[in-house]
C-alpha positions in Angstrom: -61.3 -54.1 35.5 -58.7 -56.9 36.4 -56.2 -57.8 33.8 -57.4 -60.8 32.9 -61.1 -59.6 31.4 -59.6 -56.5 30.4 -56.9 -59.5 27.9 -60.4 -61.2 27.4 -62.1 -58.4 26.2 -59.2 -57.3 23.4 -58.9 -60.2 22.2 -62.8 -60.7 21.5 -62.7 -57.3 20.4 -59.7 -58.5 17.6 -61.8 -61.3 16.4 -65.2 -59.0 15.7 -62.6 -56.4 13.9 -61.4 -59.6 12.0 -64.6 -61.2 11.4 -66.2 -57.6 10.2 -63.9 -57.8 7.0 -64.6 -61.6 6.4 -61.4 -62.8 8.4 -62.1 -66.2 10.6 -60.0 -66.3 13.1 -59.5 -66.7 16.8 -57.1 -65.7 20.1 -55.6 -68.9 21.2 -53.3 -67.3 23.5 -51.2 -64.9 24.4 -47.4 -63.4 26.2 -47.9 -60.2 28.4 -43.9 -58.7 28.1 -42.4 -55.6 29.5 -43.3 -53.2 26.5 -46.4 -55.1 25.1 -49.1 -57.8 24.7 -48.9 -60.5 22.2 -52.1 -62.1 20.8 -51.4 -65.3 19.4 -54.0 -65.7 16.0 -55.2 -69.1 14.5 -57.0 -68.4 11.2 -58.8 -70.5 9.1 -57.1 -72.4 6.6 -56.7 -70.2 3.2 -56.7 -67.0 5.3 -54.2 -64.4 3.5 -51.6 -63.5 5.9 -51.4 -60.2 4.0 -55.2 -59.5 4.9 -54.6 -59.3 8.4 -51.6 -57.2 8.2 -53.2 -54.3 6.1 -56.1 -54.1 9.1 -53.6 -53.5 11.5 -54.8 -50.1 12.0 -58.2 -51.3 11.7 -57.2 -53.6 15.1 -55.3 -50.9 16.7 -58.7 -48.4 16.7 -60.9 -51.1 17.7 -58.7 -51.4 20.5 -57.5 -47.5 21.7 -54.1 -48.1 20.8 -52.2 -46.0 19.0 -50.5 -48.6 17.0 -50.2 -52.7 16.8 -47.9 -54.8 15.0 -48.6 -58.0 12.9 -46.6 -60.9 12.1 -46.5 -64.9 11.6 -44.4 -66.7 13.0 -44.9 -70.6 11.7 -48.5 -71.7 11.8 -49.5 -68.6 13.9 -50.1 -65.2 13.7 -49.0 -62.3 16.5 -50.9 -59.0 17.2 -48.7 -57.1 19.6 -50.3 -54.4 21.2 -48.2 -51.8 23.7 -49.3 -51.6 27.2 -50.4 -48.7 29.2 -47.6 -48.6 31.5 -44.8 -50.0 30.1 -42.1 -51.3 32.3 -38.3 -50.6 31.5 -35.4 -53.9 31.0 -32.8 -53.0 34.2 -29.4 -54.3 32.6 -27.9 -55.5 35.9 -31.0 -57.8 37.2 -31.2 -59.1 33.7 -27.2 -60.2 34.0 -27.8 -61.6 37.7 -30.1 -64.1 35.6 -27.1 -65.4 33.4 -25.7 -68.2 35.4 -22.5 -67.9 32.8 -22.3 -66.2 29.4 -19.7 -67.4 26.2 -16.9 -65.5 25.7 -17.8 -63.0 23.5 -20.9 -62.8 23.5 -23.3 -59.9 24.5 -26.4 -59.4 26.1 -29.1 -57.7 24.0 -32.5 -57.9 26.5 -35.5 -60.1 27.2 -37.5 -61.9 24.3 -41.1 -62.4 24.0 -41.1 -64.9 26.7 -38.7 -62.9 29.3 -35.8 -65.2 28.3 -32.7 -63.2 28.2 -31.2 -62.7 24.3 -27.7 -63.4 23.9 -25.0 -62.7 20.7 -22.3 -64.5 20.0 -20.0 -62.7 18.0 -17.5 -65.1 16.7 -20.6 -67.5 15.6 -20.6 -67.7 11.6 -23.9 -66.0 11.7 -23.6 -63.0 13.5 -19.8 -61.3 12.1 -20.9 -58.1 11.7 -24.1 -56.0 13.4 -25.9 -53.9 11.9 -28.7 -51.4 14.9 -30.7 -48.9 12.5 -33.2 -46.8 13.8 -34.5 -43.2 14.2 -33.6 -40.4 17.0 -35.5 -41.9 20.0 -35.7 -46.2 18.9 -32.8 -46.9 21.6 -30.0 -47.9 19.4 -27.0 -46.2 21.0 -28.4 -47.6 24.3 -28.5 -51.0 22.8 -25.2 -50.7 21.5 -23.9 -49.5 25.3 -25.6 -52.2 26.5 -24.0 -54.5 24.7 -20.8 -53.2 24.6 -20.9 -52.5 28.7 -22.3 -56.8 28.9 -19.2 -57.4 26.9 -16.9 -55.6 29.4 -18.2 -57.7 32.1 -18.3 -61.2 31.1 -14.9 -61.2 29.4 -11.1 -59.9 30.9 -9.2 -57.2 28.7 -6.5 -59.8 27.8 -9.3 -62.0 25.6 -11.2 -58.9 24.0 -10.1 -55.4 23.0 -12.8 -52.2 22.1 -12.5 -49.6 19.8 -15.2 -46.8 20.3 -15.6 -44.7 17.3 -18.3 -41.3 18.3 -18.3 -38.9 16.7 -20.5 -36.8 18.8 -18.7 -37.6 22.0 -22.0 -38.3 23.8 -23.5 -42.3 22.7 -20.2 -44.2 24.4 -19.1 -41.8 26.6 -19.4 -43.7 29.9 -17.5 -46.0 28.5 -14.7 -44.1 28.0 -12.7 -45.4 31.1 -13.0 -49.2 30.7 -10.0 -51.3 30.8 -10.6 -52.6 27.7 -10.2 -49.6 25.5 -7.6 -50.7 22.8 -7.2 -46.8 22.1 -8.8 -43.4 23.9 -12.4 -43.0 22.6 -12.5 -41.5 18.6 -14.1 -38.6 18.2 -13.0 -37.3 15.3 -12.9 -38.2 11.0 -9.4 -38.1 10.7 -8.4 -40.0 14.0 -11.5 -42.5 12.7 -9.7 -43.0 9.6 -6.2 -43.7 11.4 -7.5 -46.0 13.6 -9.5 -48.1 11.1 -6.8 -47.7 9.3 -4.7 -49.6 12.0 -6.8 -52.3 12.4 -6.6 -53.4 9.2 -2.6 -53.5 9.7 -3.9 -55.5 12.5 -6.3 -57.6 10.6 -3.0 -58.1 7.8 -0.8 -59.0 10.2 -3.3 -61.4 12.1 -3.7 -63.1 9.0 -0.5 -63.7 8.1 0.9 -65.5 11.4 -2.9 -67.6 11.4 -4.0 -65.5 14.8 -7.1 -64.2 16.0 -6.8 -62.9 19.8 -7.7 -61.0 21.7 -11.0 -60.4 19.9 -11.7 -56.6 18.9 -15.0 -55.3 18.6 -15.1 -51.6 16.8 -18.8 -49.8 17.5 -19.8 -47.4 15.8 -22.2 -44.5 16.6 -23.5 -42.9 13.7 -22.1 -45.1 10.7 -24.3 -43.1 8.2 -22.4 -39.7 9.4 -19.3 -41.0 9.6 -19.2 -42.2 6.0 -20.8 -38.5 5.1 -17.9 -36.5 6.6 -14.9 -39.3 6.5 -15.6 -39.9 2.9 -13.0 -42.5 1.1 -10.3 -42.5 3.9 -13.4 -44.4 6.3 -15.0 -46.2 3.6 -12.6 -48.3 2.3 -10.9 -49.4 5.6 -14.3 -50.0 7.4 -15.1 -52.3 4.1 -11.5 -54.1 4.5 -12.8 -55.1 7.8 -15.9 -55.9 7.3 -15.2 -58.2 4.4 -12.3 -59.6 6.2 -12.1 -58.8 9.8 -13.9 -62.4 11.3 -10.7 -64.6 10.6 -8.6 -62.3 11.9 -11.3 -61.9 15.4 -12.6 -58.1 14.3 -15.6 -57.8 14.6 -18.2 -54.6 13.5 -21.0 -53.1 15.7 -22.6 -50.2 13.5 -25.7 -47.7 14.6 -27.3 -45.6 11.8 -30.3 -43.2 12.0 -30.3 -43.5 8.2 -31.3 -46.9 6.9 -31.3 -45.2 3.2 -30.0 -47.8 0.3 -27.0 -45.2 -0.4 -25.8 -46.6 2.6 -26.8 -49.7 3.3 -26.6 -51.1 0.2 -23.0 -51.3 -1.0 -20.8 -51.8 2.4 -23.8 -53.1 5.0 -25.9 -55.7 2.8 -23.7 -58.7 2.2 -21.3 -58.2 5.3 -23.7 -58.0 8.0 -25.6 -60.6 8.6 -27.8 -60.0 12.1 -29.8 -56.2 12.0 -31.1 -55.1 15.1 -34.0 -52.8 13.6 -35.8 -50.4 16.1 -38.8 -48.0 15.3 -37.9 -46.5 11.7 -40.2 -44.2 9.8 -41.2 -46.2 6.8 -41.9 -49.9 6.1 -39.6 -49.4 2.7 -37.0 -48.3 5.6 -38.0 -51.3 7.6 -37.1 -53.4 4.5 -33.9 -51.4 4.0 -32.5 -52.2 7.4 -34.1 -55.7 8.1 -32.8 -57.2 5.0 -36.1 -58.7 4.4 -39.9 -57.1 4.4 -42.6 -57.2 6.5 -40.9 -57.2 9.3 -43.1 -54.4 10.9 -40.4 -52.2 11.9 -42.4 -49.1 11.2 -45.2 -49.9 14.2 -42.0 -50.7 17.2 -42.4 -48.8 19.9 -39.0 -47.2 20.6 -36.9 -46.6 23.2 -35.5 -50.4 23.7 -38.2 -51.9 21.2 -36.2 -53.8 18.4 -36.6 -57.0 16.3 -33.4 -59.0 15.4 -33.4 -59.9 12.0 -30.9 -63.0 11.8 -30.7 -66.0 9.1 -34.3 -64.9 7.5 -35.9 -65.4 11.4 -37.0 -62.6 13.5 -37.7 -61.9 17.6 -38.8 -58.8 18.8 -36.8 -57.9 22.3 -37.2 -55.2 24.8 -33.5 -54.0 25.1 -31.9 -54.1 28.5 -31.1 -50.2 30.2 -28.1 -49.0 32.3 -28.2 -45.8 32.9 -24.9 -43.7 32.6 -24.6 -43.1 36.1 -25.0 -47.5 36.2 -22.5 -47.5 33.2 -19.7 -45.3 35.1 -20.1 -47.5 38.3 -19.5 -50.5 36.3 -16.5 -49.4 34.4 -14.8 -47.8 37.8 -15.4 -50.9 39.7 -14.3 -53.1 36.3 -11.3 -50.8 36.0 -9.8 -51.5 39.5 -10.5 -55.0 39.5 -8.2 -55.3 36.4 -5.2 -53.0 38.2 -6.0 -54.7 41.5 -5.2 -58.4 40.0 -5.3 -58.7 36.1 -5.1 -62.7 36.4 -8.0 -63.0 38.0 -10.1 -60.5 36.3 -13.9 -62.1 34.6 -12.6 -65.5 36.4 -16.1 -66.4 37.8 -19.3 -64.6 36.0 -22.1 -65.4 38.0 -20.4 -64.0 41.4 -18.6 -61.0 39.8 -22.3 -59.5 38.2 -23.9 -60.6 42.1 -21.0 -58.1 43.6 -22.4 -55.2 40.7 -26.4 -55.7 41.7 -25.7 -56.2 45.7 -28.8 -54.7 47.5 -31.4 -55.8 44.4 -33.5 -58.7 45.2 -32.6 -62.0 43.6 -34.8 -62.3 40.3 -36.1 -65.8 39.4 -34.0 -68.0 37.4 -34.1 -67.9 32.9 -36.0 -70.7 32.1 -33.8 -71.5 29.4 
C-alpha cells in the first residue's frame, strides 16, 4: 500500500471513529514529520473540543497505534499519530540549514513543518528553561543539544557555561569545550560553591550596569540536586533565577520529577518556556507545562517534546548528536579558539559547512 491511500485510509478511518460517538467532523489535511503524522480536524461548529480529546484512545485502536495525541490549535484540531519507522533529527544537517543564528540563541530541532526551532535566551520571554520528562523522553540530549548549538554559533569571549552533573554522564562530552567557565560540577558541595559564585557574579554585574559575556548554567537533574544539596543549592539557584537575566545568567534545568514540591515554589514564576517530553501523567503534564491539556502524557520520547512558551505550544522532534559527534565538535571548537581566538564563530554558515563536510547539502528552511 503506497503512502498516500494508506494517509487516505487513517484519516477516513478517524472520521467513522468520530462519527460513531456523534462527532461531525472531517480530515482537511495533514503534515507527515520525522516522528509522526498530523491530521488536521475541522468539526462542526458547537463541537466540544473536550469530546474529541477523551476518544483519543478510541482513535488510536481504530487505527493500530499504540497511542495518538489531540490538540487545537486556533480553529483546528490535530490528531498526531507516530509512524512505523520513525526517522531520527541529525544535529549537524539541521545546523547546515541555519544560514546564521542570534547570538545566544540555541537550536532545539524541527517543528511540525520541518522548520528548524530556535531559543533566544536573552529574549524577555524565554530567561529561564525549564526540560521535564521521564527516564527515556530525551531531555539530557535536548539539553546537549542545545548547549553543544550554543558552543558553535557563539566565541568563548561573548558566552560562558557552567555544567552542573551530578552523575557525571548527561554533559560529559562536553567537558572539553572552550567555553567552560569552570571544570564540569559533579558534586553537592562544589554545586553549591559555584552557584554560590555566580551570584557574586550576578552582584557584582549589577552593580557596574554589565551583562557580558552571557553565562548559561544547565543543570542535569534539578530535582536531585535540590534533594541532596538542600538549602546551600536552593537559595543561590533561586537568587539567580529571580535575578540572573539583567545581569546575562541565564538557567537551563532537566528534571525527571515534574512533582509540585519542586516545581512549584523556585520553577513556576521564574521560568517561563518548558520544554515537556513524555511524562507519566496528564496531572504531571500540567505540572511541567504550566498549563493543561497539553497532551504531554501521549509524546513519544526520545526527542519528542512540546515547548510550552507565552500560553502557545509546538511539538518538535529534538535534534541528536551523538557523543562520539559531540567530542568531534568540541576538539575541533577547542583548537579553533587556541589556534586564533579573534577569529573564532566569525562566520556561522561556513564554520558548521567545515563540521558536516562529506553530508549532502540539505535543502534550504523555508523560513
Amino acid at each position: 500500500m503506497n503512502r498516500r491511500l494508506r494517509l487516505e485510509l487513517q484519516a477516513d478511518r478517524i472520521e467513522a471513529t468520530l462519527a460513531s460517538h456523534k462527532i461531525r467532523t472531517r480530515v482537511a489535511g495533514g503534515t507527515v514529520t520525522p516522528r509522526f503524522i498530523r491530521f488536521d480536524l475541522l468539526p462542526a461548529p458547537g463541537t466540544r473540543i473536550r469530546r474529541i480529546q477523551g476518544l483519543a484512545d478510541e482513535i488510536a485502536l481504530s487505527l493500530n497505534v499504540p497511542t495518538c495525541r489531540v490538540c487545537r490549535r486556533g480553529g483546528t484540531v490535530h490528531v498526531e499519530v507516530p509512524r512505523d519507522k520513525p526517522r531520527p533529527v541529525a544535529f549537524l544537517s539541521t545546523c547546515a540549514r541555519l544560514s546564521s543564528v542570534p547570538r545566544v540563541t540555541a537550536l532545539l530541532g524541527l517543528d511540525e513543518e520541518a522548520v528548524p526551532v530556535l531559543l533566544r535566551l536573552p529574549s524577555p520571554d524565554v530567561v529561564h528553561v525549564l526540560i521535564a520528562g521521564n527516564t527515556g523522553s530525551g531531555k539530557t540530549m535536548l539539553a546537549r543539544t542545545m548547549a553543544l548549538s550554543l558552543l558553535m554559533f557563539n566565541p568563548p569571549r561573548q558566552l560562558q557555561l557552567v555544567l552542573i552533573d551530578p552523575k557525571r554522564r548527561g554533559f560529559a562530552p562536553l567537558a572539553g569545550a572552550p567555553h567552560l567557565l569552570t571544570p564540569l560540577v559533579d558534586g553537592d558541595a562544589r554545586a553549591a560553591e559555584v552557584l554560590s559564585r555566580l551570584v557574586a557574579e550576578m552582584v557584582r554585574r549589577d552593580r557596574h550596569g554589565r551583562s557580558s559575556p552571557r553565562i548559561i548554567v544547565f543543570i542535569d537533574e534539578l530535582a536531585d540536586l535540590l534533594a541532596t544539596g538542600g538549602r546551600a543549592v536552593k537559595q543561590p539557584l533561586t537568587r539567580l533565577a529571580q535575578r540572573g537575566r539583567e545581569a546575562g545568567i541565564h538557567l537551563v534545568a532537566c528534571t525527571q520529577r515534574p512533582t509540585a514540591a519542586i516545581i512549584g515554589g523556585l520553577v513556576k514564576s521564574n521560568f517561563p518556556v518548558r520544554l515537556v517530553g513524555s511524562v507519566a501523567s496528564a496531572e504531571d503534564a500540567k505540572i511541567a507545562a504550566g498549563i493543561p491539556r497539553t497532551g504531554a502524557e501521549r509524546l513519544l520520547g526520545r526527542g519528542d517534546f512540546i515547548v510550552v512558551a507565552r500560553g502557545e505550544q509546538v511539538r518538535i522532534q529534538a535534534a541528536y548528536a551523538s557523543p562520539h559527534e559531540i567530542r568531534r565538535i568540541v576538539a575541533q571548537l577547542g583548537g579553533r579558539a587556541r589556534g586564533d581566538s579573534r577569529r573564532f564563530g566569525r562566520r556561522v554558515a561556513s564554520a558548521t559547512r567545515r563540521l558536516v563536510s562529506g553530508l549532502p547539502a540539505p535543502a534550504k528552511a523555508t523560513r
